[in-house]
Structures are given as C-alpha cells and as structure tokens.
C-alpha atoms as a printed R data frame, in Angstrom:
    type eleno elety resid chain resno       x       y       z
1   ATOM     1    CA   UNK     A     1 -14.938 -18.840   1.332
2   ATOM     2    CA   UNK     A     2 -15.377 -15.262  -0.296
3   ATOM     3    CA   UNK     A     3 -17.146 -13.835  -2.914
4   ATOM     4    CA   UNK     A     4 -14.301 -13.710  -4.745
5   ATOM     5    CA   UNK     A     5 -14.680 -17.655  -5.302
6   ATOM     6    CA   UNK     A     6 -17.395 -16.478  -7.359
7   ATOM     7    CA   UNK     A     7 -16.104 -13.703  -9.608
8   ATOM     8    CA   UNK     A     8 -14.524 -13.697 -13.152
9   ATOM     9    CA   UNK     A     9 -13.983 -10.574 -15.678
10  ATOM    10    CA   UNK     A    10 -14.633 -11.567 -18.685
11  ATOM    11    CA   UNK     A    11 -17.126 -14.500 -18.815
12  ATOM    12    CA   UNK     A    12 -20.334 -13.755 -21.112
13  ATOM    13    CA   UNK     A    13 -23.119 -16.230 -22.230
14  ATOM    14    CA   UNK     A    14 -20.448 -17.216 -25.336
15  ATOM    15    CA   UNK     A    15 -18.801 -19.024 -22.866
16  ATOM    16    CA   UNK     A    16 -21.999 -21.101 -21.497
17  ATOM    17    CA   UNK     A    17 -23.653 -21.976 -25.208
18  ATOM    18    CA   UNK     A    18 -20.648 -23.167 -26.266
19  ATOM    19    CA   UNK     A    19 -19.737 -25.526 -23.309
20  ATOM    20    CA   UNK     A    20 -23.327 -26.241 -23.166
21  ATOM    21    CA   UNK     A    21 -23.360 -27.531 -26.839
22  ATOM    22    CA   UNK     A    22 -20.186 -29.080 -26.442
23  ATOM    23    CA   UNK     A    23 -22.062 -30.991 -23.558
24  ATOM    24    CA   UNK     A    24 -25.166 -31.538 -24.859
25  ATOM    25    CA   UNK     A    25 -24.871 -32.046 -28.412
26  ATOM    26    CA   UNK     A    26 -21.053 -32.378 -29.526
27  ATOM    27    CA   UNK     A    27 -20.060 -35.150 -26.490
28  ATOM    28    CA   UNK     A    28 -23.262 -37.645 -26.991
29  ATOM    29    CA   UNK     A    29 -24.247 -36.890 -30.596
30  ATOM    30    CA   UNK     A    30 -20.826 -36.957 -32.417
31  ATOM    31    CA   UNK     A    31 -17.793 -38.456 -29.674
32  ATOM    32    CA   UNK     A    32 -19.870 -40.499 -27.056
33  ATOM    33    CA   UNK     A    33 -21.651 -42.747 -29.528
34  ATOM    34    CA   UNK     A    34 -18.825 -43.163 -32.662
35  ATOM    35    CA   UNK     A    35 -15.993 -43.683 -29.920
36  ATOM    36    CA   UNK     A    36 -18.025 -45.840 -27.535
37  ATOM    37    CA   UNK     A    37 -18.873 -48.130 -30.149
38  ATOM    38    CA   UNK     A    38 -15.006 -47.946 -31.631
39  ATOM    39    CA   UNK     A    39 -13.978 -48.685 -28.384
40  ATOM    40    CA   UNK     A    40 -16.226 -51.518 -27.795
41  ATOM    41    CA   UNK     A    41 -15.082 -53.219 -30.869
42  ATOM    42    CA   UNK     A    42 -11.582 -52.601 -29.940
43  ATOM    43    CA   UNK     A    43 -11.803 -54.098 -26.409
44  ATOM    44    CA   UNK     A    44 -15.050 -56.477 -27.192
45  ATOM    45    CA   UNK     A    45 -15.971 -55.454 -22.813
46  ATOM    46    CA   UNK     A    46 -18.202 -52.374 -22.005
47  ATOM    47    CA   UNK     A    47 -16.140 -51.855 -18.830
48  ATOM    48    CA   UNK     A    48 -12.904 -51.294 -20.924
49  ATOM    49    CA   UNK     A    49 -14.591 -49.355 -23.363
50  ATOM    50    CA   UNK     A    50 -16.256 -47.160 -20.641
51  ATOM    51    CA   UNK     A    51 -12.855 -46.582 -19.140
52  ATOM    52    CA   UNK     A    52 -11.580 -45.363 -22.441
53  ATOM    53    CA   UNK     A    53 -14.758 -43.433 -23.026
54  ATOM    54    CA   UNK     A    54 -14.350 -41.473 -19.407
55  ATOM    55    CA   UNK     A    55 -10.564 -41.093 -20.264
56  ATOM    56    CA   UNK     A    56 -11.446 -39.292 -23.759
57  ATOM    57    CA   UNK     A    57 -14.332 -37.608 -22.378
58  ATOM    58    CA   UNK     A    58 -11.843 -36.065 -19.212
59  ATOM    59    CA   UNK     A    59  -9.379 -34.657 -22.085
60  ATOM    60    CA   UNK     A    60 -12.288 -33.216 -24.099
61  ATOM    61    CA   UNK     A    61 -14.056 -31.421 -21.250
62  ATOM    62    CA   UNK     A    62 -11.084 -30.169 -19.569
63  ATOM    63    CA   UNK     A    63  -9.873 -29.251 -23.395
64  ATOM    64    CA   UNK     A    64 -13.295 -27.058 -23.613
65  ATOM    65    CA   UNK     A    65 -12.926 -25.241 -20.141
66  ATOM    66    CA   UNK     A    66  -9.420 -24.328 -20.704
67  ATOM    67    CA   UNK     A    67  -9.672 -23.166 -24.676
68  ATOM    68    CA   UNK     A    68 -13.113 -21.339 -23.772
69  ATOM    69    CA   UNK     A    69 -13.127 -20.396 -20.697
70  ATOM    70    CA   UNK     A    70  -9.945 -20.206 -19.344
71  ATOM    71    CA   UNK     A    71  -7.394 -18.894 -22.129
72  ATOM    72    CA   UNK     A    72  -9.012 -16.453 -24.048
73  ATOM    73    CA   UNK     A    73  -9.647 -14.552 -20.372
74  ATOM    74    CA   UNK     A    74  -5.863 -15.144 -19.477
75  ATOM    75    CA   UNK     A    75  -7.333 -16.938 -16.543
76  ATOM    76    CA   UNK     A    76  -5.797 -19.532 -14.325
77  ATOM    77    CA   UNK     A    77  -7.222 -22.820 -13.223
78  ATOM    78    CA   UNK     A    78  -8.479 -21.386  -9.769
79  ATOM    79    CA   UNK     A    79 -10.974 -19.178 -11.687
80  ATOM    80    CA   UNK     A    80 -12.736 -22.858 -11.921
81  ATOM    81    CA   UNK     A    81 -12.270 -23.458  -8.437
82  ATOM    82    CA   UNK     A    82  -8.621 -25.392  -8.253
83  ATOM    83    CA   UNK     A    83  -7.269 -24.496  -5.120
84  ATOM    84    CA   UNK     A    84  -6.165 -25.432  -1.832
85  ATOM    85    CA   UNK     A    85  -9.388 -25.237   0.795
86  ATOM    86    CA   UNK     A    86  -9.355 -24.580   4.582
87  ATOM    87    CA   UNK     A    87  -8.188 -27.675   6.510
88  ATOM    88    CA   UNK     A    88 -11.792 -27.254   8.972
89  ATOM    89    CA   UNK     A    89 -13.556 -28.128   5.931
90  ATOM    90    CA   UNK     A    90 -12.312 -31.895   6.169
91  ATOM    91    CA   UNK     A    91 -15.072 -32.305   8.862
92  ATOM    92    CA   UNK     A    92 -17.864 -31.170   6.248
93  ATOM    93    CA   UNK     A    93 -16.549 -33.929   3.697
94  ATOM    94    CA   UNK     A    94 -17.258 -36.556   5.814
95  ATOM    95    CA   UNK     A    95 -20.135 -35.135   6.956
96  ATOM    96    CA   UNK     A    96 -21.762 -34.669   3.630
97  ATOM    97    CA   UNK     A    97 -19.869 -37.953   1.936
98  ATOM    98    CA   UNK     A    98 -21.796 -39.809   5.213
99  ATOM    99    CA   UNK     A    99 -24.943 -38.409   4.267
100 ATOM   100    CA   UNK     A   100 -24.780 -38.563   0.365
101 ATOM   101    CA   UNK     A   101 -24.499 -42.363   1.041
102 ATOM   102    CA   UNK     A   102 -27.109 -42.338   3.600
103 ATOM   103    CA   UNK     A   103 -29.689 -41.049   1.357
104 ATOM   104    CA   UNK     A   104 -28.232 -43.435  -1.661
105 ATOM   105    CA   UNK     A   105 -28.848 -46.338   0.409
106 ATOM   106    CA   UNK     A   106 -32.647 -45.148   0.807
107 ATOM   107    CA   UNK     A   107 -33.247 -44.612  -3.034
108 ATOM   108    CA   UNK     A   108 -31.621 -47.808  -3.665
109 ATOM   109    CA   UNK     A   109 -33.756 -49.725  -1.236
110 ATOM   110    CA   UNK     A   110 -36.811 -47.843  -2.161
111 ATOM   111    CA   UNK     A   111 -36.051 -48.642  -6.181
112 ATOM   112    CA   UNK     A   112 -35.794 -52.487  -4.754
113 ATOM   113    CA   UNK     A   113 -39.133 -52.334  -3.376
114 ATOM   114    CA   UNK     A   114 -40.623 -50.857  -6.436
115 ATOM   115    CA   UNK     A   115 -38.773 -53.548  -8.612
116 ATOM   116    CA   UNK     A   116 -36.361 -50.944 -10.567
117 ATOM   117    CA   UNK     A   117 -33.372 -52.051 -10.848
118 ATOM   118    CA   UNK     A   118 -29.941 -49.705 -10.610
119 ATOM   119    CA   UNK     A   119 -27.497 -51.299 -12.798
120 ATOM   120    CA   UNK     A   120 -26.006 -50.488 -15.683
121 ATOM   121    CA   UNK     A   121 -24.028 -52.050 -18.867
122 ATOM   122    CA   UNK     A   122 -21.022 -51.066 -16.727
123 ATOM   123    CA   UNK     A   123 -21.384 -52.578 -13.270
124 ATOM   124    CA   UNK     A   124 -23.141 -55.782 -15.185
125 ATOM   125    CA   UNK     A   125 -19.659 -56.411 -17.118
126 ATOM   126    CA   UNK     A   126 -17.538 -55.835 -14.090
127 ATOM   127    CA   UNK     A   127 -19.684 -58.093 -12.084
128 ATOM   128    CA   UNK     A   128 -19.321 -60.642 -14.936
129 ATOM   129    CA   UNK     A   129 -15.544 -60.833 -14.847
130 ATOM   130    CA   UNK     A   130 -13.839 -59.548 -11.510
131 ATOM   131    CA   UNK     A   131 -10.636 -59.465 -11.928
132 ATOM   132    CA   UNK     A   132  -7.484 -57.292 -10.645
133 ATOM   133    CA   UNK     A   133  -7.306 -55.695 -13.668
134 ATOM   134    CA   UNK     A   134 -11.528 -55.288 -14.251
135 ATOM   135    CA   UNK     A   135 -11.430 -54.001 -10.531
136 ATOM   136    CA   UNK     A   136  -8.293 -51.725 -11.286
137 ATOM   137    CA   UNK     A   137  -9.746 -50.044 -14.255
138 ATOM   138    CA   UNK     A   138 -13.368 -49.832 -12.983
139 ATOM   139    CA   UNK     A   139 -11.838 -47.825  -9.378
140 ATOM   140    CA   UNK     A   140  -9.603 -45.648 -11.725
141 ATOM   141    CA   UNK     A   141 -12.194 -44.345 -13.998
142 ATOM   142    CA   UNK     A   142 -14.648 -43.749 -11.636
143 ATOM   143    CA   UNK     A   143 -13.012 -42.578  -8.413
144 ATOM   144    CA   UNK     A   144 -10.307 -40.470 -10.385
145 ATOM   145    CA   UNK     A   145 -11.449 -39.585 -13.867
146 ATOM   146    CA   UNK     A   146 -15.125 -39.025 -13.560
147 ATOM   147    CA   UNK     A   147 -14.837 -36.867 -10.553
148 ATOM   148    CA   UNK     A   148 -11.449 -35.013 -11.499
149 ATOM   149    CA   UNK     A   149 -13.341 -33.253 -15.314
150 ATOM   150    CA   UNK     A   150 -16.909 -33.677 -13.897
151 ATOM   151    CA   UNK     A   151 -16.314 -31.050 -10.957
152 ATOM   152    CA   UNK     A   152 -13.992 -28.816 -12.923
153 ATOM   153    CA   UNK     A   153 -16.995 -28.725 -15.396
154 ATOM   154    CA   UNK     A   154 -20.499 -28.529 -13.611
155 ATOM   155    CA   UNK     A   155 -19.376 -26.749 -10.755
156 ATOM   156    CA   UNK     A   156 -16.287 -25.464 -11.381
157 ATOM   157    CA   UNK     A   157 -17.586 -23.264 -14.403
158 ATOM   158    CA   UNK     A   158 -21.468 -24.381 -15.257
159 ATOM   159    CA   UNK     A   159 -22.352 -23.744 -11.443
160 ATOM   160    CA   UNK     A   160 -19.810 -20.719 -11.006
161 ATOM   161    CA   UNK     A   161 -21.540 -18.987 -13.751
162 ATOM   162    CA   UNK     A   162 -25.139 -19.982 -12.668
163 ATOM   163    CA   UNK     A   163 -24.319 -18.751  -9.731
164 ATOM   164    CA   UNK     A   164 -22.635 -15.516 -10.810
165 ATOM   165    CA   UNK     A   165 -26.062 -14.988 -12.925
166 ATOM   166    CA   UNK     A   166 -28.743 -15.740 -10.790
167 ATOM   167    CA   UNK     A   167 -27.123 -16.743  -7.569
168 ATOM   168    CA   UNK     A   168 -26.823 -19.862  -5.419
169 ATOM   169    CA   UNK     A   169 -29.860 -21.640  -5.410
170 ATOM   170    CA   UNK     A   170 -30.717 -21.114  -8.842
171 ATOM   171    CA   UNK     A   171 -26.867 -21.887  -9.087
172 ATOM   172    CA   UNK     A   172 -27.621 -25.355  -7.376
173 ATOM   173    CA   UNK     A   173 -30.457 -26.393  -8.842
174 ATOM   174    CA   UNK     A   174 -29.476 -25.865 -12.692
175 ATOM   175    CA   UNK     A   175 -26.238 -27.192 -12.489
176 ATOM   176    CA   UNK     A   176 -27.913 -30.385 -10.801
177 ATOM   177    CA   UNK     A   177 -30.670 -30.594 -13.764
178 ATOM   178    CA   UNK     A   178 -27.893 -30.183 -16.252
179 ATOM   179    CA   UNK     A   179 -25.710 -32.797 -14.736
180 ATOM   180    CA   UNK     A   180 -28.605 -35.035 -13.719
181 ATOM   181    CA   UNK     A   181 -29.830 -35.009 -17.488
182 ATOM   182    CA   UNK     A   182 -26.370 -36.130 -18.993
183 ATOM   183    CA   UNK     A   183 -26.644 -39.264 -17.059
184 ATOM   184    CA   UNK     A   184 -29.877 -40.300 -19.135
185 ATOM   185    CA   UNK     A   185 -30.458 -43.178 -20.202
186 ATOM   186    CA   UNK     A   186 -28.919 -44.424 -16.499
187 ATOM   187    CA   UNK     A   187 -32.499 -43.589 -15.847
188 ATOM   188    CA   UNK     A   188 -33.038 -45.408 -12.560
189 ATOM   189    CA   UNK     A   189 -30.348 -43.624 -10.828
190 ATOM   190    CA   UNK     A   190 -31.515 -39.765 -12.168
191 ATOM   191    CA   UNK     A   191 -32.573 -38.937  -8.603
192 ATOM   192    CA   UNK     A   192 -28.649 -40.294  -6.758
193 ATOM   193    CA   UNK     A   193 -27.257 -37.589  -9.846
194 ATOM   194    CA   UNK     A   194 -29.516 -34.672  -8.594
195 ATOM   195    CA   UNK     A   195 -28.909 -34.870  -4.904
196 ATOM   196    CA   UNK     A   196 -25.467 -35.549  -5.482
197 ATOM   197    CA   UNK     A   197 -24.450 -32.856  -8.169
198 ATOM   198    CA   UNK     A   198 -26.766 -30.264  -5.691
199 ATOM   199    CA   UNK     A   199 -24.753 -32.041  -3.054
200 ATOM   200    CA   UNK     A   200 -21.152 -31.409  -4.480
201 ATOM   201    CA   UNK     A   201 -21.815 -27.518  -6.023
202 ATOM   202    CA   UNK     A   202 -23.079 -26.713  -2.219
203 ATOM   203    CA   UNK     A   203 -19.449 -27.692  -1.409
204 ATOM   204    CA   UNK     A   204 -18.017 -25.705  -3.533
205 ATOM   205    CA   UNK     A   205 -20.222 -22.508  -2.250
206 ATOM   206    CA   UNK     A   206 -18.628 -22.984   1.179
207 ATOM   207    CA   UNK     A   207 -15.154 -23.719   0.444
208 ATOM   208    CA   UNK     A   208 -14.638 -21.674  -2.626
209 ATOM   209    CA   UNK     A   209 -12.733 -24.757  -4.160
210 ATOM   210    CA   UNK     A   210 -14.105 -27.322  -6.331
211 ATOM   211    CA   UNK     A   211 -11.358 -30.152  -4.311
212 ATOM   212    CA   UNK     A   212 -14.038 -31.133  -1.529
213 ATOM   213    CA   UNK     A   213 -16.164 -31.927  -4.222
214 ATOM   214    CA   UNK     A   214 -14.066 -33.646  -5.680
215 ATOM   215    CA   UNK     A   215 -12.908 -35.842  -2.609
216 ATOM   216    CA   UNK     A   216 -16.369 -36.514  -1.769
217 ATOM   217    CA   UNK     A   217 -17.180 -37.532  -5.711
218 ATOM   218    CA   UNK     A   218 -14.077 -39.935  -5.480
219 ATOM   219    CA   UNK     A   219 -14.775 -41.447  -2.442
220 ATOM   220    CA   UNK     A   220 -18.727 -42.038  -3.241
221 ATOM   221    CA   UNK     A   221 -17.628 -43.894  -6.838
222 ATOM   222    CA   UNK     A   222 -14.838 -45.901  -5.397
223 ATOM   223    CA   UNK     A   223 -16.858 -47.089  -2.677
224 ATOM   224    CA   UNK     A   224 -19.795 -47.956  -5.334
225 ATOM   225    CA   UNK     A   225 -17.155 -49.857  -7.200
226 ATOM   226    CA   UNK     A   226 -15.885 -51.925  -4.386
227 ATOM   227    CA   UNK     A   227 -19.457 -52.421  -3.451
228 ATOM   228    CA   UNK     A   228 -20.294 -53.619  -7.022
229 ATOM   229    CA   UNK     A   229 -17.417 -56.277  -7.140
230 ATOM   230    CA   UNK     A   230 -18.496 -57.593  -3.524
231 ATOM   231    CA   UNK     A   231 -22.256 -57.916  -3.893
C-alpha cells in the first residue's frame, strides 16, 4: 500500500454532506421505507423484498459515489479503492475473515446467555421457507450485493476521506459508527457491524484496495446465510 491509496484532488466537505444525507436521511426516510413496503406488497415475503431493497439500494449508492464523487473530479473508480491488491495479502483475508468469525461466534453466544436474540425479519422468513430459490436469493444479496456498494461506500470514500481528514484511526472508528448506526433497528447485532466495518476499512489501509474487504464481507454473509438455512 502507499499513500497514494489515500489521496484525491478535488474532494471537499460538499462531497461528504451530501453522501452523508443521501445516507442518512434520503435512503431510510424517503427510498428505504416507500420501496420496502412497495416491495413487500409486491412479493407478500420480507426476504424477496429485502433482496429487491439491497438491489435498489446498490444502484443508488454506487449512483451517489460516481455522480458526486467520482465525475465531477474526472476521477476513476480506483480513487474509491477498485483495484487489483498484492497477491501476499490473500494470507491476511483469511486471517482476519477467521477472526471476524471468531469474535462473532463470542457476541452471539454471549447475546444467548443474556437472552437477546440476533435475528431479524430477514433470516426469520428465510428460515420459514427454505427453498432453492429463498436460499439463492438470500446468498446473492448478501454475499454479492451488500458487500459489492457497502465497501465502495464506507470505506471506499466515507473512510478514504476520514482518513484523508483526520487520519487512520479517527478514519476507522467514524466510518465504523457511521456504518454501525445504519444497521439500527438490527439492534442486537450493532456491536458484529462495528468490529466488522473497523475490521474491513483496516483492510483497506493495508492493501490500498477496497477488494479484500470486499472478499472478506462476502465470505462472512454467505457463510451467515448458509448457517441460517442449516440451524
């Protein structure tokens, strides 16, 4: 990695409010809750209309980070961290996708023993109806869509511009609050979003690509999936 990774012309606080307010107050005020619930009617299952919900929600964040951040600079997608990383770095992946489920697996058992349970509208309908197809669409939008707009937003710009700010750590930590805060009201799994999202934007600092990330995001929601239909 160089410090390159972490250096754009151009990029002002413009750029953060209005990605910020298209996060925080366009996405859940006006498109999350009117096309969730259209959704929902359309497919009458909260998996389906989750899947279409991610979907739309990939095109609209990737939408933002290219019109704002991206175009107007005359910048390519590697300014956001889309490139090709060092093949060494395959042994960190596994190393941190190891521990990331390591310390999920001690949240989860510690929210069992205090009698808080972890799932959501989501995993409850695919658990209700496992099918191919329930399985097929559950994997997709969580192993490929989530993590494919979720990195190229809160790392690949929130925590690149954090980080260009204030540095890494602040870097870290905000991006991790920020992403950790659009997960509410999946309240009971606010602390798995933290570590992971700090998890994920150290990855990025050491590779200078957003990919391991990525991978590691992937791998961790597939697996949760699988895990979901089998428990």
């Amino acid at each position: 990695m160089t410090e390159k990774s972490f250096t754009t012309k151009g990029w002002s606080w413009k750029e953060l409010i209005l990605l910020l307010f298209l996060t925080l107050v366009l996405v859940p005020v006006f498109i999350e809750n009117l096309m969730y619930n259209a959704f929902n009617c359309l497919f009458q299952n909260s998996l389906f209309a989750g899947a279409a919900m991610g979907l739309t929600m990939a095109v609209v964040f990737t939408a933002g980070v290219y019109y704002i951040a991206l175009k107007p600079h005359k910048l390519l997608w590697d300014a956001v961290g889309i490139r090709v990383f060092q093949a060494s770095y395959w042994k960190a992946i596994i190393g941190w996708t190891a521990v990331l489920f390591f310390v999920s697996v001690l949240l989860l058992t510690a929210m069992d023993w205090l009698n808080i349970g972890w799932e959501n509208e989501k995993t409850q309908s695919l658990q209700s109806e496992i099918t191919w197809l329930t399985i097929s669409v559950g994997f997709v939008s969580a192993a490929i869509i989530s993590p494919a707009y979720e990195e190229i937003f809160y790392r690949g710009f929130l925590y690149k511009w954090l980080r260009m700010k204030w540095g890494v750590g602040t870097g870290v930590l905000i991006s991790s609050v920020i992403f950790t805060v659009v997960h509410i009201p999946t309240y009971n799994t606010l602390p798995i979003n933290f570590i992971s999202g700090a998890v994920w934007a150290w990855t990025y600092e050491k590779s200078g690509s957003i990919l391991p990330g990525m991978i590691i995001h992937g791998i961790y929601n597939g697996i949760a999936v699988l895990l979901t239909v089998w428990m």
